[in-house]
N, C-alpha and C positions, 0 to 999 in steps of 0.2 A: 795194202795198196787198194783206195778206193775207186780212183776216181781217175782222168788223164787226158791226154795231149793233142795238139791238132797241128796239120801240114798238109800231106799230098791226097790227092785223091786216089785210088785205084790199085794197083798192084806195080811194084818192079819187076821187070824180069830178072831171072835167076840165072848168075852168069855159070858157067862149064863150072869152075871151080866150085862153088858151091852148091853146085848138083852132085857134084861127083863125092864131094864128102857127106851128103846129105844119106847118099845112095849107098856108100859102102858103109857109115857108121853104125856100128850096133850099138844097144844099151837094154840093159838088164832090166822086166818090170818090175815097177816100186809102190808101193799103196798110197806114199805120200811123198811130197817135197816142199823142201825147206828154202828159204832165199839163203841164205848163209849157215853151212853146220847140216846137223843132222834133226831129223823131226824129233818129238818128244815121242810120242806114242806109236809103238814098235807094229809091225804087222800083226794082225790077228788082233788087236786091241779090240777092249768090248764098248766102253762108251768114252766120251772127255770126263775128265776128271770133275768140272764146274756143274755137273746135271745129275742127277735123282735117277738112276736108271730104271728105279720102281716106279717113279711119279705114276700115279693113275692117271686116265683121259677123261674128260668129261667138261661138264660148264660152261659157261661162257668170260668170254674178257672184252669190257666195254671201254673205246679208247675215244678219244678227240685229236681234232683234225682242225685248224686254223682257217679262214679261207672260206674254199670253195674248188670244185673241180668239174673239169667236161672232159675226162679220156679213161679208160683202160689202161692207154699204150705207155707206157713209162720209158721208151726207149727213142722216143721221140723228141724233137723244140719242140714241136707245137702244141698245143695246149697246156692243160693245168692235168694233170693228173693225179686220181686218187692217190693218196697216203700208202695203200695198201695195196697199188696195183703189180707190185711187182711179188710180190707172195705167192701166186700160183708158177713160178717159173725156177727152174733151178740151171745150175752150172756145173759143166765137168766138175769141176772141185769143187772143196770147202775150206773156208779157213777156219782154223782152231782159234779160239778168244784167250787160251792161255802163252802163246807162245810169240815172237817178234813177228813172224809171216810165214807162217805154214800152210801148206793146202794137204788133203786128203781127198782118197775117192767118193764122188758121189755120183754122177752120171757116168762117169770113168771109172770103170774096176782097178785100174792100175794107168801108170803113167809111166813113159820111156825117155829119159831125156840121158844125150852123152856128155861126158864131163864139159867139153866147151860151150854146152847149153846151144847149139848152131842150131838145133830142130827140139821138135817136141812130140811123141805120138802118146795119141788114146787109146785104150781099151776099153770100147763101151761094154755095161752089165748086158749082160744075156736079157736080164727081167725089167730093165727100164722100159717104161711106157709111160707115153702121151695121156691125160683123161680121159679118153674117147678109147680106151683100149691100144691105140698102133703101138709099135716100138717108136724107139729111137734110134735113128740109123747113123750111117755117117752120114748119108745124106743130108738130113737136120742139121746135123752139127757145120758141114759147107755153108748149107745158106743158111744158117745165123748169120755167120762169121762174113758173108757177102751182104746182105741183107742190113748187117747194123754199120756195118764197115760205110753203105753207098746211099742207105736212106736213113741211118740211125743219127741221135746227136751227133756234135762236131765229138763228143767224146770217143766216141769208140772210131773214126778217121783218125783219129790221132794216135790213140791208143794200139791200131795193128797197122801203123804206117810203117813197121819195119818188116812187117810177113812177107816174104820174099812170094809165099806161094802155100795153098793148102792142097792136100789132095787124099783123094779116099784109097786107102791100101786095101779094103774088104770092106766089109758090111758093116761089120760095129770096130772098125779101126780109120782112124785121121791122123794126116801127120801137117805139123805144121813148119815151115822150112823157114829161117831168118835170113833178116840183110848180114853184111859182114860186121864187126864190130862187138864191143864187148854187152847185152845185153842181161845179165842174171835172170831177172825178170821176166821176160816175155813168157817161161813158160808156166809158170801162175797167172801173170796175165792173161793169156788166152783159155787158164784154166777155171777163171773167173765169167769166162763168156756165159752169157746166159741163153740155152738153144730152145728153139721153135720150131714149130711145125712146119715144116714146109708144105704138106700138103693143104694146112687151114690157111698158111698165107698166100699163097700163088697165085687165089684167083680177088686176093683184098689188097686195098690199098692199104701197104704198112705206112708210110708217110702222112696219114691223115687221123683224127684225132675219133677214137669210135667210143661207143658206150658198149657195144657188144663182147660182152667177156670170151678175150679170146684165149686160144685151147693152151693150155701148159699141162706141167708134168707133176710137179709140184704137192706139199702137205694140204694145202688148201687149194678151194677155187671159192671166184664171187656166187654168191646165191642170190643178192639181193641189192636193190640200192637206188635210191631216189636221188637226181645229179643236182649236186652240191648242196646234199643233208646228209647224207648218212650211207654206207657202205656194209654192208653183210659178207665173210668169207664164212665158209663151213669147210672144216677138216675131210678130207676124202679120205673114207671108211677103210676101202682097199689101197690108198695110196701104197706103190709098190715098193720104196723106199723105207718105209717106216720101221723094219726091221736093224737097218743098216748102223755099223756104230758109229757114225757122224751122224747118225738122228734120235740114238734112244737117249732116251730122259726129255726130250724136247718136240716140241708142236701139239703140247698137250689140251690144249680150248677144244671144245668141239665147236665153235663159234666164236669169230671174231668181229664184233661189231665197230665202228668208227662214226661216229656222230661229228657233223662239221658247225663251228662256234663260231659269227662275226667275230669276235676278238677274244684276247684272253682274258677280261677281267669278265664277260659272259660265261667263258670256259668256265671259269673259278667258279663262280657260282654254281655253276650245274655241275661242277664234281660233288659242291658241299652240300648240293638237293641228292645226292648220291645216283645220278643220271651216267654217270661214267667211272670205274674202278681206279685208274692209274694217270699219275699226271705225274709227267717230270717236270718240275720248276724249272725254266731256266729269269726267272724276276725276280730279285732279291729283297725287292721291297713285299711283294706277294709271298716268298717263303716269310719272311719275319714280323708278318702285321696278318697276312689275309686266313690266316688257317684256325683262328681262333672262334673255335665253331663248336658247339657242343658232341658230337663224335667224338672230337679227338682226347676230349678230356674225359670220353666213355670209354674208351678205347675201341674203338670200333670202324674210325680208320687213324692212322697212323704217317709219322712222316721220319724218312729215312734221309741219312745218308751215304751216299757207298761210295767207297775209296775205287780209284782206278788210275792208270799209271801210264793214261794215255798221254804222245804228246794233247797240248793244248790245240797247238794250230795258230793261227792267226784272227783276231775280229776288231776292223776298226772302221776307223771313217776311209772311206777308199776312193782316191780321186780320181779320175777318167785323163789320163795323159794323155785323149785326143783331142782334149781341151789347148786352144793356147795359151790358154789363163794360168793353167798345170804347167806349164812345159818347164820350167825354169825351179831347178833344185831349191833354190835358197826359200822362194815362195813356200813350196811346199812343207818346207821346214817350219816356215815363219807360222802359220797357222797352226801347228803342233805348237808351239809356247802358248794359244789364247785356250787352249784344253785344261779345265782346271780336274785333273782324275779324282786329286787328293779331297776337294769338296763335294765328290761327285761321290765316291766314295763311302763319303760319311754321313754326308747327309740323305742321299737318294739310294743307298747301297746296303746300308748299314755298319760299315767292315767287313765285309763278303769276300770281297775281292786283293787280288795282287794282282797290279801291274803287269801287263805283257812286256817282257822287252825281248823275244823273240820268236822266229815263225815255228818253234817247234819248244816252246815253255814246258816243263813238269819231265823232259826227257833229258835220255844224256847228248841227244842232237842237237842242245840249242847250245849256242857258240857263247863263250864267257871268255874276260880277257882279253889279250891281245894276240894275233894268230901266232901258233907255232911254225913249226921248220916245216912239220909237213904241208901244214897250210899256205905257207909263203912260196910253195914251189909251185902250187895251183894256180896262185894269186899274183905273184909277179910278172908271167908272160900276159895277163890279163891286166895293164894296169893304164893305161889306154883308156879304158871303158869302164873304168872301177873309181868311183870317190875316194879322194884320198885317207880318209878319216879310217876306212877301213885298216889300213895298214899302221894307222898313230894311234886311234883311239877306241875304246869298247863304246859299243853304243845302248846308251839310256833315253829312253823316251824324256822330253822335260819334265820337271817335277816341280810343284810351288809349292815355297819353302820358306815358312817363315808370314810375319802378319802382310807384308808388306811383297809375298812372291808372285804373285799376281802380276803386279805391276811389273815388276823387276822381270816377268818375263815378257810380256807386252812391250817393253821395252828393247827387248834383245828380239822380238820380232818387228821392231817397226825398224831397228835398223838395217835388220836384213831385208825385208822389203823396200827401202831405202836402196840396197846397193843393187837393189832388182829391176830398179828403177822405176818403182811407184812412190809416188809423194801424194801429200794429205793436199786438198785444197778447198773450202767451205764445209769441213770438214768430213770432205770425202775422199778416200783415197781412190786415186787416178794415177795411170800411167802416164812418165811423164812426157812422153811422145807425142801421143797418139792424142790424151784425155781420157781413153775410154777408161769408166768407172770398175771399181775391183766389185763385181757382183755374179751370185751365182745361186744357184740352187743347189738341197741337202733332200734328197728325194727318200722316203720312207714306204715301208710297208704296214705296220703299226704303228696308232697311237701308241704305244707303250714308249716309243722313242723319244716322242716329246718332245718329254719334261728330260731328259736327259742333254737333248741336241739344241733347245730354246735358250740353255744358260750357254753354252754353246756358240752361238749365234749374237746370244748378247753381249759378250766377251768379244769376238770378231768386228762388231760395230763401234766399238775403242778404238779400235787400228783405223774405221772410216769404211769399214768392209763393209757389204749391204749382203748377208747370207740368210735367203728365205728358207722354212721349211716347209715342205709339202709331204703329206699320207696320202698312198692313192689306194687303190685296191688290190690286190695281189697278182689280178690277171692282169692289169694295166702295169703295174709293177715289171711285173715276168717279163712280158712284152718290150718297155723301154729300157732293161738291162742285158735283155738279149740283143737288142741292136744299139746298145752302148749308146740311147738317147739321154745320158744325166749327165753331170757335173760331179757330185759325191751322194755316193750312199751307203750305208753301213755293209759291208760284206764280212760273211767269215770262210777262210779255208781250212776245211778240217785236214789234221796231218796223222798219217799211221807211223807205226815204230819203225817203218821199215821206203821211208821216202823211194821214189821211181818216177815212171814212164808218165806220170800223172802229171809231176811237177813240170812237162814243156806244154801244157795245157794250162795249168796255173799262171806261168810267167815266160813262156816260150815266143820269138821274136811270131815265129808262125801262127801260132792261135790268136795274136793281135789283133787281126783283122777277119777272122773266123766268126761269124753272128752265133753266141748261142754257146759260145767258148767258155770257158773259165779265166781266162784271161782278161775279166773286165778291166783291167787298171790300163791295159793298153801298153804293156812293158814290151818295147825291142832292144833290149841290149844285148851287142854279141858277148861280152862277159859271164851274163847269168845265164844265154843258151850254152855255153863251153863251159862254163861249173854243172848246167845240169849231164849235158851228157859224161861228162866223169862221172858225176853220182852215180847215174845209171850204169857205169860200167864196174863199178867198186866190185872188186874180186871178193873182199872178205868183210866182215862186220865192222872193221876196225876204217878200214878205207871209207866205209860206205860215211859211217860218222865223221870223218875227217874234213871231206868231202860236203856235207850237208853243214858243217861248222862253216864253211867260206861261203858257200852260197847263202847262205844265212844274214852273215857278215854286212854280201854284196847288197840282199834285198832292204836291211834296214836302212843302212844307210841312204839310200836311195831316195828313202823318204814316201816312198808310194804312200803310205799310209797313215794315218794317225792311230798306232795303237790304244787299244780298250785297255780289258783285263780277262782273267781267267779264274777259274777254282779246280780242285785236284781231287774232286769228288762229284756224285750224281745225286740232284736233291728228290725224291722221290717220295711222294704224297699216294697211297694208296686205301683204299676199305679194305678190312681185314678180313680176308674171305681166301686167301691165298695160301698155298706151301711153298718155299722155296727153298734151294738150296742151300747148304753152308758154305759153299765155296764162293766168295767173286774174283772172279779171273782178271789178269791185269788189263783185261780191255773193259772192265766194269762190269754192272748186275748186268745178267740176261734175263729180259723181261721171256722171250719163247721156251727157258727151264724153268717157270714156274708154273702151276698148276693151283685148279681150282679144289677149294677142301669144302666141300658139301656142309659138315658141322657149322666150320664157320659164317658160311654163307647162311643158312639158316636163322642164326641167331643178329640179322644185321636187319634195321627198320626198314619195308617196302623208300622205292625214290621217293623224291617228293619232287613237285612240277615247277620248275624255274623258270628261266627265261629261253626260249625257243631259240633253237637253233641258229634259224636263218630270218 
């Protein structure tokens, strides 16, 4: 679970009843926990199984950064912030990269949570420290949890909007009390929090966007960095942590540098003047045409694949349902026929890709079929607020099929825009009320989009549609998606193996109106808030899938979106100067267990001077 949900401001109070079982429940402490089952790696464990426990320290690892940035504070809206800003900070827990959703200690020596999961308590380490030498008290860990809760993104409001209440039992212990209800979750979620200083924040404004690196606990801190070029971390020497087995084999660079690139096809280049070590593709036309560059037939940097077995997630063209242009399903549909994938594919793609056809592709969560018995018991008090397609039919995005599919789908959208009540008229489609013209905008953050969205567009101008495309800048971008000022833009939500409290953030009726939400599509429907809180409440693995199948279900149909595509691997372009592991865990390579190998480094040609930055 990454990411999550928005609704209430501030705290509920906690009624008798749930004081009183808060108060007398005990539980046993435990090194880690599991959403579902039991953890893989027993107490006393020495590393994860995905890391190098020898790995040397040393080197440096030179990365790229898209953009531009003006903040530190990563826990905020406002601004752009570094790539890297969130790297001097840690969290009670850790999650393992081999398992569905585990957490283990890391600012918390141990965790107490009782079987009905109602509370959660900490044991912070005796040797946790701040950079600045303090501890870490419970104190810190209250005002995180106040702190990101009242001025942090809509993310974290959302995310602890069921804490009934936090409160410090001692010095290095917190406990955290829930609302009533079946929550699994919450207490990995708040073991995810990431804690601050209270003493560096109380007399700073957290709400505002600084350059001043502020204090964490963490492998690294900033050393260096000129705003919106380049970012410097150096590994701290004595970091107190480094010992711990959720950190050996890993945080091996003694220096992490991030250089920021007007665009990627700048990037590209300055990887291939050897200006930066490691570039993960995500361009299919750049992995299959742009790497052909003398290195790599020296060998001397290399390009990988690595298998991972996350879900996909969702990434498509994403409509803004405060539109009223949106508001009406069959439209929405109608525009999903003028997507040609299948030429998009081939020709601009290469064959890279498979079609998305759900919010959770490459897992066993994505819903295939037509629903079962257990699904149908979800789904039928829900069907009021549910398309009915959901209950007769599987859904596939359209496909064109054949010399002649194109058309044949253009056509099966003009009629449904017909029953939508827009008609063509000088050949421009108009509603046929009103007159007003079918026109909107397709708002980007890179060119790279294009040449993708242009055929796009020119496909939609057959219907009579006028769909312009515009690139703006990234901070102007940020800006007009946090206050939901577009029409459609390409969004993605990434999905873990283990869906939650994130998903009423993604699509929750409450986060619609949240500025800064994840909720850009502007979904209120009571059906997908009543599928999600079931999810959230799934007692066991089997439920939680069942569960995540109907909402799934609910969301495609829906239409919000025009599905893209996905691949079930990481494409990874690096100079050959690295060690890494032999293990990749099913959540993919971990770029922080690899380590630099001096030999190789050596033997690899000084950079050469490409195109500048900025």
């Amino acid at each position: 679970m990454r990411i999550l949900i928005a609704a209430v401001l501030g705290l509920l109070l906690a009624g008798p009843a749930a004081a009183a079982t808060a108060s007398s429940s005990a539980a046993p402490p435990v090194h880690g926990l599991a959403m579902h089952g039991e953890v893989k790696y027993p107490s006393g464990f020495s590393h994860f199984d995905y890391v190098n426990p020898d790995a040397p320290k040393g080197g440096e690892l030179r990365l790229q950064a898209l953009g531009s940035f003006d903040s530190l504070n990563p826990f905020i809206v406002k601004g752009q912030p570094a790539s890297t800003a969130g790297m001097p900070f840690e969290s009670l827990l850790v999650p393992s990269a081999d398992e569905p959703f585990s957490e283990y200690g890391l600012i918390a020596e141990s965790v107490e949570v009782p079987p009905d999961r109602s509370w959660v308590a900490f044991n912070l380490r005796q040797q946790a420290r701040f950079h600045d030498g303090s501890p870490i008290t419970a104190d810190d860990v209250l005002f995180s949890f106040d702190i990101l809760k009242t001025k942090g993104s809509p993310f974290y409001r959302a995310y602890y909007n069921s804490v009934l209440r936090a409160e410090k039992l001692a010095d290095r212990k917190v406990r955290f009390v829930f609302a009533e209800g079946e929550n699994r979750e919450l207490p990995l979620i708040i073991g995810q929090m990431p804690i601050l200083s209270k003493k560096y924040w109380q007399n700073r404004s957290f709400d505002q966007t600084t350059l001043e690196p502020p204090l964490g606990s963490g492998p690294y801190r900033v050393d260096s960095l000129e705003q919106g070029r380049y970012v410097v971390m150096t590994r701290v020497a004595d970091y107190w942590g480094k010992d711990l087995p959720v950190n050996k084999g890993l945080n091996n660079f003694d220096r992490i540098r991030t250089d920021y690139y007007r665009d990627s096809t700048v990037a590209l280049e300055a990887f291939k003047a050897g200006e930066y070590d490691v570039r993960i593709e995500n361009e299919s036309k750049k992995w299959a045409t742009g790497y052909d560059f003398p290195a790599i037939s020296q060998g001397q940097a290399k390009l990988a694949q690595f298998p991972n077995e996350r879900p996909t997630g969702m990434q498509g063209y994403a409509y803004n349902l405060r539109r009223p242009l949106f508001e009406d399903p069959r439209v929405r549909r109608a525009l999903a026929y003028a997507f040609d994938f299948e030429w998009t594919n081939k020709n601009l793609f290469y064959g890279q890709y498979t079609r998305t056809d759900s919010y959770f592709s490459n897992s066993d969560l994505a819903s295939s079929g037509l629903p079962g018995a257990d699904e149908l018991k979800l789904l039928d008090p829900l069907k009021a607020d549910i398309p009915p397609e959901v209950f007769t039919a599987q859904y596939q995005p359209p496909a064109i099929k054949g010399a002649d599919g194109l058309r044949d789908n253009l056509r099966i959208a003009a009629g449904l825009l017909k029953d939508a009540g827009w008609v063509v008229k000088d050949g421009a489609l108009v509603n046929g009320k009103t007159g007003q013209p079918f026109v909107f905008e397709i708002l980007l953050d890179n060119p790279v989009w294009e040449r993708i969205t242009l055929p796009f567009a020119q496909n939609l101008q057959r219907l009579g549609i006028k769909a312009s495309v515009r690139t703006v800048d990234t901070a102007q971008y940020k800006n007009r998606v946090d206050a939901f000022d577009f029409d459609v833009i390409v969004e993605v939500w990434g999905e873990s193996e283990s869906p939650g409290n994130e998903q009423r953030e993604f699509w929750g009726s409450a986060a619609a109106d949240l500025q800064g939400s994840r909720n850009v599509l502007g979904i209120k429907n009571k059906a997908v808030d009543a599928l999600i809180d079931k999810l959230i409440a799934a007692p066991d693995r089997q439920a939680l899938v069942t569960r995540v199948h109907a909402l799934d279900r609910v969301l495609l149909w829906g239409h919000y979106v025009i599905p893209h595509w996905h691949i079930t691997y990481d494409r990874v372009a690096y100079w050959d100067k690295f060690g890494m592991p032999t293990v990749i865990p099913r959540q993919g390579f971990q770029l922080m267990a690899w380590w630099s190998d001096p030999d190789k480094a050596h033997r690899l040609p000084p950079p050469k001077k490409a195109a500048a930055a900025h």
